[in-house]
N, C-alpha and C positions, 0 to 999 in steps of 0.2 A: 622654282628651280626646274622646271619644266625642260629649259633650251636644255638644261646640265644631265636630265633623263635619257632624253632624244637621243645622245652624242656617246654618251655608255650605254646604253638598252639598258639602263636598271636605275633604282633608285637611290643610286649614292647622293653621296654628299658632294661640297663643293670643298676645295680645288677637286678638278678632275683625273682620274686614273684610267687610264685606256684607252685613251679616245682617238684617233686617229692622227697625227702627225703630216707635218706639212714639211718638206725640203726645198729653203728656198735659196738654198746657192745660188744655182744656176738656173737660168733658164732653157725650157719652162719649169716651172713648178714643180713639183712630186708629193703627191698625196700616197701617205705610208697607211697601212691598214697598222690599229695599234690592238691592245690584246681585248678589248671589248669588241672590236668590230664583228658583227651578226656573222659575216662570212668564215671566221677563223683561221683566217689566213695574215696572222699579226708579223710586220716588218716587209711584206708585199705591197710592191706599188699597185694602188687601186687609179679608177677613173673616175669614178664616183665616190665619194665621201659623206657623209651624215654632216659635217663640217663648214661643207661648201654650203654657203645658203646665200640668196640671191633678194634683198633688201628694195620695196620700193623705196622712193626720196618721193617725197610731195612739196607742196609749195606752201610754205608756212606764210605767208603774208595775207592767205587771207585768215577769216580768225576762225580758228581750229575750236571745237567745242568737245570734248570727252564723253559728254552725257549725252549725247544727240547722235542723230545715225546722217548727217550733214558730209556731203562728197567732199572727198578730195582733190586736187587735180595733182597727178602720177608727173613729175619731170622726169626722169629717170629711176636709173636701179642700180645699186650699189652689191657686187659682188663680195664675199670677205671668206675667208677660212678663219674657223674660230678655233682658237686654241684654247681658252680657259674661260671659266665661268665660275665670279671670284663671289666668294658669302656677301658681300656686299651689293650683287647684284651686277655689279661691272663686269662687260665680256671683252677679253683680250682675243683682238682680230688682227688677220692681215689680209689689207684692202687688194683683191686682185685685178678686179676691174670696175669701169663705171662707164653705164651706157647713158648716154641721155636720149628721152624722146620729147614729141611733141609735134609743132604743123610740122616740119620738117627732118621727121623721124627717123624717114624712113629712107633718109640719106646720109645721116650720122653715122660714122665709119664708130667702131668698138674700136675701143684703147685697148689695146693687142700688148703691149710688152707688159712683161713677167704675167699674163695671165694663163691660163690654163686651158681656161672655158670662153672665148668670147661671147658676148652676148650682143646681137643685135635687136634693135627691137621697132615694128615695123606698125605704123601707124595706118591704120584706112582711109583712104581716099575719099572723098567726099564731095 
């Protein structure tokens, strides 16, 4: 329960209490600071969030090993605001963007609507 620490600064239990809240009527976004937030500034639109966290994606075809220290190769990155983190383990997210990269990285335009934070992500030439 480590993600469920992170997100209250303390060591509660799961479901979560305080953790910062997301407003996604409209866009963009709105990350609400909630009453755990470090800053103590709870029902304040913040810019940053403990929340937002930023997911690589890797490429699962080849064969992935658990016990071995064997590369990945990174496609992309999955942006999310996490709302809950449920005793079974399950994290309720909202996906807010997804950048892909790879040879042609670093021309991939970021998936802009309802996100918050763009993320581009730029590959080295070679």
């Amino acid at each position: 329960m480590g993600l469920a620490c992170s997100l209250t600064n303390s060591a509660t239990t799961v479901p979560l209490d305080g953790q910062d809240s997301l407003v996604s009527t409209a866009y963009p976004f709105v990350a609400l600071a909630g009453d755990a937030n470090p800053l103590g500034i709870s029902g304040t639109p913040v810019v940053n969030s403990n929340s937002i966290m930023t997911l690589p994606i890797f490429d699962q075809t080849a064969i992935v090993s658990y016990t071995t220290n064997k590369p990945v190769t990174i496609v992309g990155f999955l942006q999310v605001f996490v709302h809950d983190v449920l005793a079974n383990g399950n994290v309720q997210v909202t996906v807010l963007n997804v950048a892909a990269c790879g040879s042609n990285g670093s021309t991939n335009t970021p998936l802009t609507a309802n996100s918050p934070v763009p993320v581009r992500l730029i590959t080295p030439q070679q």
